[in-house]
MARDODO-120519 format. One record per residue (C-alpha): x, y, z. Coordinates in steps of 0.05 Angstrom, whole numbers, plus 5000, padded with zeros to 4 digits. Example, Ala and Ser with C-alpha at 12.3 -4.5 7.8 and 13.67 -1.06 7.14 Angstrom:
! residues 2
524649105156527349795143
! end
This chain:
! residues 403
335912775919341812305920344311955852342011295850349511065826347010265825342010315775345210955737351510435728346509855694343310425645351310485625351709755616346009765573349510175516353309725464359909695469360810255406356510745458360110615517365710815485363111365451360811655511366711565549370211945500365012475506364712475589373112565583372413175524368113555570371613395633379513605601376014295580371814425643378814355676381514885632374615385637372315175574364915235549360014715534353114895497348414425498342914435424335914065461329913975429323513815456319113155464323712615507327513165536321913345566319112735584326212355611327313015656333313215607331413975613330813905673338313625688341314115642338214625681342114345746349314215694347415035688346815175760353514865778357215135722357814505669352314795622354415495594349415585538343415225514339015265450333015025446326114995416319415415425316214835453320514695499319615465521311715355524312514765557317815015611312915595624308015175643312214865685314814305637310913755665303913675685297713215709291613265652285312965667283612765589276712695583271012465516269713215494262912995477260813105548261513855551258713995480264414155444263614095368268513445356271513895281274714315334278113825384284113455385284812765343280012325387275412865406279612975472278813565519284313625570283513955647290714185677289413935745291114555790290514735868285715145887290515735900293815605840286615705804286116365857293016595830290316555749284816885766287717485775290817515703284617135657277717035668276616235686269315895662268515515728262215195700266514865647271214585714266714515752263914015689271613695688273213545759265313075758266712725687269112165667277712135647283011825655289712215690297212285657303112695658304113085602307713675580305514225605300914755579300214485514293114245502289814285567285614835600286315295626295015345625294915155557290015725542294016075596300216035556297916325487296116925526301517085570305616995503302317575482304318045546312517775542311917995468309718675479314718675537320418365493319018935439319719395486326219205511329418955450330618365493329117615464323017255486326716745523329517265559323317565588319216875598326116785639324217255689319116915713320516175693322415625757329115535768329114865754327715045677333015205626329215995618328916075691336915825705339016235644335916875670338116765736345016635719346217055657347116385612344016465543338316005530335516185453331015765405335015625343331015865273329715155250325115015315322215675320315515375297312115085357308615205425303115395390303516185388308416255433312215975382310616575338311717075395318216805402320016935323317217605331320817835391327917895364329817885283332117255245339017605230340617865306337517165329343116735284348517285309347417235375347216405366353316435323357116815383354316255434357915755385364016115370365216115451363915435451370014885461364814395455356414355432352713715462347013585416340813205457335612855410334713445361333713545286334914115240341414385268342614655206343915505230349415055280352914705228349915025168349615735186350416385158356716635198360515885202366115805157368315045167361614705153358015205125355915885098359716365127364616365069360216845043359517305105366617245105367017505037362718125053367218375118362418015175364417715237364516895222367316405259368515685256366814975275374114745264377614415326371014455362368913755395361413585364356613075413350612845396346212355441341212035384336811375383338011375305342710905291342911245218347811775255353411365267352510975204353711695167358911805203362411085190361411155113365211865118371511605157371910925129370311255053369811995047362811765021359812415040364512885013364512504956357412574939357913384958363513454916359613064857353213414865349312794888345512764935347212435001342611924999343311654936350311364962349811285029343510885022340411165084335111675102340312205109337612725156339413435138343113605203347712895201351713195142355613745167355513255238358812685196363712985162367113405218372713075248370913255324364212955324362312385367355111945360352711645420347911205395342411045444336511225491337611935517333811695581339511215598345411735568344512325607344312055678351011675663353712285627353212775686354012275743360912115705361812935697360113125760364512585793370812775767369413565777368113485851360813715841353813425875348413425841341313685870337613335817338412645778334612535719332911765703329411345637321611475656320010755658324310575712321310635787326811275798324311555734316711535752318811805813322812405776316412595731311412655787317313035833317413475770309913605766310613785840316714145843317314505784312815145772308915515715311816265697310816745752308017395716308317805780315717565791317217765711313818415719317518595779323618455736321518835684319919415725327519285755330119225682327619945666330920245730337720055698335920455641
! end
């Protein structure tokens, strides 16, 4: 899949001029300390990530050794082990007799549309109700891609079962969940690279909730104490963290082991291992405006320290809906807004990365609207597969030889 560079150079000129130059500053951080075997985490949530084939990129930027840790959220794990994209038919739920206080907003009822080995291949882990697909594939619906698992039968069902069977397995390893779903994740997903290469891939605290319960079988898996420790280290090894359309960063630069911005004065205190934020480079790829705007009124006035150091809250005198994760983001001196649609961001970003590292790319992600971008979703729904459990039983069974 060659780079389309033409139309990857007009989503650049898009950007305003403050963006362009924000993210030239950002492609030439992460260049300078890839040149000198530095680390770059990348902190992803879910939704447009998804959907703009972000994840998906990140897990290529992993593969050739840009990416060196990723958090993320439990969606995006449910998601990813469904395959992270997928074709729904989305049908009136009215025409297989479901009682409409237990659907979806609308009264929808979703079909995962699925070969018919694919169907052979779940059928040896759940019991299907063919009469019920039988009943999709004839009624009336409309198709789209969505993300996968999720809401549709039977991977969505599918999912909140298998989460069950990596718990157990997680328990009995000690090992995250992320770790396990890993096993048997494609690839091409951020679980399945991370496995495969030994790159940590966790869900931060904050976005734990999610995925429905796979969400909760990922807070289960591993404690809320060794979870922040073992994020803290990713961070600490960090030269710089590349934040992509996420919220609630707070355990990042709020956490209970980071000195700079903020707890870990008080783990500190007590003899723990901290570490800190200071002299790290801080990137964040965000369609809120609000961001940089936070950030100007700290540089230009020390407006946000001000208020912390008065007690106030933030809002009151920055006069915008301050987000809890911009504060610790707007006041460190390393951070760098790139204001903008993460669609048109990334492609430029890792073109521009890859370029000047001497790397090709396998995969190009582009804004889903765009011809390329259709293009990338539907090469996604073909490419990209759900979690192999035979292939994550076979390395758990490996797992337990190294014992």
């Amino acid at each position: 899949m060659q780079p389309n560079r033409e139309l990857i150079n007009s989503f650049y000129e898009e950007l305003c001029d403050r963006s362009k130059e924000a993210l030239d500053e950002a492609i030439k951080r992460v260049i300078n300390v890839k040149k000198q075997n530095g680390k770059v985490s990348v902190v992803v949530g879910s939704g447009p990530n998804l959907h703009e084939g972000v994840t998906t990129l990140i897990a290529e930027l992993m593969d050739k050794g840009i990416i060196d840790g990723v958090t993320t959220s439990s969606a995006v794990v449910s998601h990813e082990m469904g395959g992270c994209l997928d074709r729904v038919k989305m049908c009136d739920a009215s025409q297989f007799g479901f009682d409409e206080k237990n659907m979806p907003r609308g009264n929808v009822f979703e079909f995962t549309q699925l070969k018919e080995e694919e169907l052979e291949t779940l059928r040896e882990e759940m019991i299907l109700d063919d009469e019920l697909l039988n009943k999709g594939e004839a009624a009336a619906g409309h198709m789209v891609i969505k993300a996968a698992g999720n809401m549709a039968y039977p991977m969505g069902l599918r999912g909140e079962m298998i989460a069950r069977e990596i718990l157990s397995i997680s328990l009995q390893t000690g090992l995250p969940f992320e770790t396990v779903a890993g096993w048997g994740c494609d690839k091409k997903t951020l679980l399945g690279k991370g496995a495969e290469k030994g790159i940590p891939v966790l869900v931060t605290i904050p976005q734990l909730v999610g995925g429905g319960y796979t969400g909760i079988s990922v807070a289960d898996s591993i404690s809320i104490a060794e979870r922040s420790r073992k994020i803290a280290k990713m961070m600490e090894s960090s030269d710089i963290i590349l934040e992509s359309a996420v919220a609630l960063t707070q355990e990042i630069h709020d956490g209970p082991f980071e000195t700079y911005t903020g707890h870990g004065i008080w783990s500190w205190w007590q003899g723990q291992p901290t570490f800190s934020l200071e002299n790290k480079s801080l990137i964040r790829f965000d369609l809120d405006e609000n961001l940089r705007k936070a950030q100007d009124l700290q540089r230009n006035g020390a407006a946000i320290q001000e208020a912390i150091a008065k007690g106030l809250p933030k809002t009151k005198i920055s006069k915008i809906p301050f987000r809890i994760e911009m504060s610790a983001f707007a006041r460190h001196e390393g951070s760098i807004p790139v204001i903008g649609d993460i669609g048109i961001i990334w492609p430029v970003f890792a073109l521009k990365v890859a370029d000047a590292l001497g790397i090709n790319l396998s995969f190009m992600s582009y804004k889903q609207e765009t011809e390329e971008g259709k293009n990338m979703r539907e090469w996604i729904v073909k490419n990209v597969k759900p979690l192999d459990r035979k292939e994550m039983l076979r390395k758990f069974r490996e797992w337990t030889k190294k014992l």
